[in-house]
C-alpha positions in Angstrom: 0.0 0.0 0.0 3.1 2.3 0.7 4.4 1.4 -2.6 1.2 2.3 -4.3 0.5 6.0 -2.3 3.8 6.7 -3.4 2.6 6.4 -7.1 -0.2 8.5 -6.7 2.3 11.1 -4.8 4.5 11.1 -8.2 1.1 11.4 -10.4 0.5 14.4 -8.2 4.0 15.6 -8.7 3.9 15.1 -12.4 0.5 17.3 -12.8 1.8 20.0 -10.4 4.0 22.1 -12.2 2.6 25.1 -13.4 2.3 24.7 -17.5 -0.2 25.1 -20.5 -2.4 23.1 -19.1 -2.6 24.4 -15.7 -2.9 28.0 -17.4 -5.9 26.5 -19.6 -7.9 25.1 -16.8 -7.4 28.1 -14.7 -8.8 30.2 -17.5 -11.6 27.8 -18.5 -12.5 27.2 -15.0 -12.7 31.1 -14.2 -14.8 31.2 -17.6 -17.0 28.3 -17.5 -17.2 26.4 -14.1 -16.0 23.3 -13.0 -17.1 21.1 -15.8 -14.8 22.7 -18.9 -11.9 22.7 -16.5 -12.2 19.0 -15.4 -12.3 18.0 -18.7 -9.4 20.1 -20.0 -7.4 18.2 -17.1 -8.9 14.6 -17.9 -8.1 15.8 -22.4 -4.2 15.8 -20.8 -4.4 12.9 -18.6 -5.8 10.6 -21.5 -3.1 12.1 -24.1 -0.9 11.2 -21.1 -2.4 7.7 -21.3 -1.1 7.2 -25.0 2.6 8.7 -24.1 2.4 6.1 -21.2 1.3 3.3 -23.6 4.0 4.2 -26.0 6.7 4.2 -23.6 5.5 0.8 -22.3 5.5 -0.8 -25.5 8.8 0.8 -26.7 7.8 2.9 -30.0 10.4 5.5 -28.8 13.1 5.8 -31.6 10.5 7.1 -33.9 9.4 10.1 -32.0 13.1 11.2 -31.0 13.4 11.4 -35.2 14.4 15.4 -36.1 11.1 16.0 -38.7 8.9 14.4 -36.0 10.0 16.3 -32.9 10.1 19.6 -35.7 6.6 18.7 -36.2 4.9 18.1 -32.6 6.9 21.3 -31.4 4.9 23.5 -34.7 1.5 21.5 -33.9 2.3 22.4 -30.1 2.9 26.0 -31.2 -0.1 25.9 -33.1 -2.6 24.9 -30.6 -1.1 26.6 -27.8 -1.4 30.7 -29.7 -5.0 29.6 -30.9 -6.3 28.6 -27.7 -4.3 31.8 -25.6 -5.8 34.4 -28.3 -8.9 32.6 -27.9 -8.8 33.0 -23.6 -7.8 36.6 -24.3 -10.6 37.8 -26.7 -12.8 36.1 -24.2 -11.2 37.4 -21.3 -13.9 40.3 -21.4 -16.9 38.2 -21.3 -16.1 37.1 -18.0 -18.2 38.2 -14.7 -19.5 37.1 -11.8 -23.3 35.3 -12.4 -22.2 31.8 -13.3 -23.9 31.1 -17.0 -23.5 27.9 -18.3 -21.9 28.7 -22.0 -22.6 27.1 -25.0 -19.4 25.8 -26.0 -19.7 22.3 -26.0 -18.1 20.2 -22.9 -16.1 17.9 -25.6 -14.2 21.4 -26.9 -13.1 21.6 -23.2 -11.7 17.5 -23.5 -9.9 18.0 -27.0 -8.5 21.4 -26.2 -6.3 19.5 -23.2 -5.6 16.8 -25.7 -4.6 18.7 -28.4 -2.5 20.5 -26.1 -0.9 17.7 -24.1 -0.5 15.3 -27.3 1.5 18.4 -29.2 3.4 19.0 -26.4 7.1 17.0 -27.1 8.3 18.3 -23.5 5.1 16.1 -22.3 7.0 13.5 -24.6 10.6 13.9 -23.0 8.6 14.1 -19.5 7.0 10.6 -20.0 10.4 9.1 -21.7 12.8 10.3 -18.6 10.0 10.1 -15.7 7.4 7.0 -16.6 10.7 5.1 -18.2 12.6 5.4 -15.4 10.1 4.2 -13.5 9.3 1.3 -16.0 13.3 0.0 -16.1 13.0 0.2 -12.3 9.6 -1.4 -11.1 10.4 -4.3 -14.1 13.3 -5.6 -12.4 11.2 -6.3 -9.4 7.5 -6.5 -10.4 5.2 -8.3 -12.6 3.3 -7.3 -15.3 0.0 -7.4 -13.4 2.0 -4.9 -10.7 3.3 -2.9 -13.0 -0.5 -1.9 -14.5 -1.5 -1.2 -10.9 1.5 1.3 -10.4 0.6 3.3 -13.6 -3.0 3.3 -12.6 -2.0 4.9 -9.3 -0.3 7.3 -11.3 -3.1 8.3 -13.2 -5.2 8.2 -9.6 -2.7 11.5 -8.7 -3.3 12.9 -12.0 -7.0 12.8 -11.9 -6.3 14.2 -8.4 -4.8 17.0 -8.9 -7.2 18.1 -12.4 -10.1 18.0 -10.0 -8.0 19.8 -7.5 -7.5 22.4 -10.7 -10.9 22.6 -11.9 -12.3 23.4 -8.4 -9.9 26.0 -8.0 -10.3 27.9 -10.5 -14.1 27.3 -10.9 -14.4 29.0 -7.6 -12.4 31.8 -7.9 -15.4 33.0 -9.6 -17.1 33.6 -6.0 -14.4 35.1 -4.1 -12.5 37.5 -6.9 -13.9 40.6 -8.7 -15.2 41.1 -12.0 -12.5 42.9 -12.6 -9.5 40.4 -11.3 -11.2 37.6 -13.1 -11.0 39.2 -16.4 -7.2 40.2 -15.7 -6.7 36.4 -14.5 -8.4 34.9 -17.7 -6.1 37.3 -19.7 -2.7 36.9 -18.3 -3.8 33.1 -18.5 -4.3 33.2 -22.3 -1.1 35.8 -22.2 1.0 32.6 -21.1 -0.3 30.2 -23.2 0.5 32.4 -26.2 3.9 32.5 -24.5 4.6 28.4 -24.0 3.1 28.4 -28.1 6.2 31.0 -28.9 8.4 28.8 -26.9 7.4 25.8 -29.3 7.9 27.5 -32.3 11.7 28.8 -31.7 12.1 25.0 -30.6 10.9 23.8 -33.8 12.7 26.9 -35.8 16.0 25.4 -33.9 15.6 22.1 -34.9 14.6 22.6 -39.0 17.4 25.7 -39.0 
């Protein structure tokens, strides 16, 4: 049971640090409850499933290839400008009655996929932290144990996106009109700053 807390602790860990999708949910959250955050979070956890998958089953040489690391970082910058220009134009509709919007819930779940999946630092961060783990837990586990440790990562994941979601969801009660629409901005402001990131990544690697 130690063992297994201590996997949850590292999916925690993992989800923590402040990035893209952190800015997102905080942003969607403030802008459309709970719900459109969540599933921004649980987008990134399930592209974080497929990273995991690959990993496991070793189809790793291919994505360390020049053209397909030069691709995911443009796809990453891509995604990343269109959805912070998006926060920021919408950054004025914000205010303080809680009105359901009519974006669709399933734009909230492919935003954070599209966003985690492009991402090649979520790639490195899988290769280095999940492989690690893998090499290390296979020299004393079994299959069947192994399965159980990544599903307690994906237990602190899940954590730590609801954590997210209800955070910023209800900021909406406690902050002013004012201070939410400067919190959705400055959110949209870093995500347009992680997508010009990508871009000089993948300008490095093709020049």
């Amino acid at each position: 049971m130690n063992i297994f807390l201590s996997y949850i602790l590292l999916g925690l860990s993992l989800a923590a640090p402040i990035g893209p999708i952190n800015a997102a949910q905080m942003d969607r959250g403030i802008r459309s409850g709970f719900m459109h955050a969540w599933l921004i979070g649980v987008g990134a956890v399930v592209a974080d499933g497929v990273y995991m998958l690959i990993v496991y089953i070793g189809v790793v040489q291919f994505l360390e290839t020049p053209i397909v690391k030069a691709f995911l970082w443009l796809f990453g910058c891509f995604v990343l400008i269109y959805t912070g220009i998006e926060s920021m134009i919408k950054a004025g509709t914000v205010n303080l009655a809680y009105t359901r919007k009519k974006e669709p819930l399933i734009k909230s779940f492919f935003s954070g996929f599209f966003m985690s999946i492009s991402n090649p630092l979520t790639i490195l961060f899988w290769l280095g932290i999940y492989g690690s783990v893998l090499a290390k837990t296979a020299t004393t586990s079994n299959s069947a144990e192994l399965i159980i440790y990544s599903a307690a990562i994906f237990i602190g994941l899940l954590l730590w996106d609801i954590t997210m979601a209800g955070v910023s969801s209800s900021f909406r009660n406690f902050l002013t009109s004012r201070l939410l629409v400067m919190i959705s901005f400055f959110s949209g402001l870093s995500l347009i700053g992680f997508g010009f990131y990508f871009g000089i990544q993948a300008y490095q690697l093709l020049f």
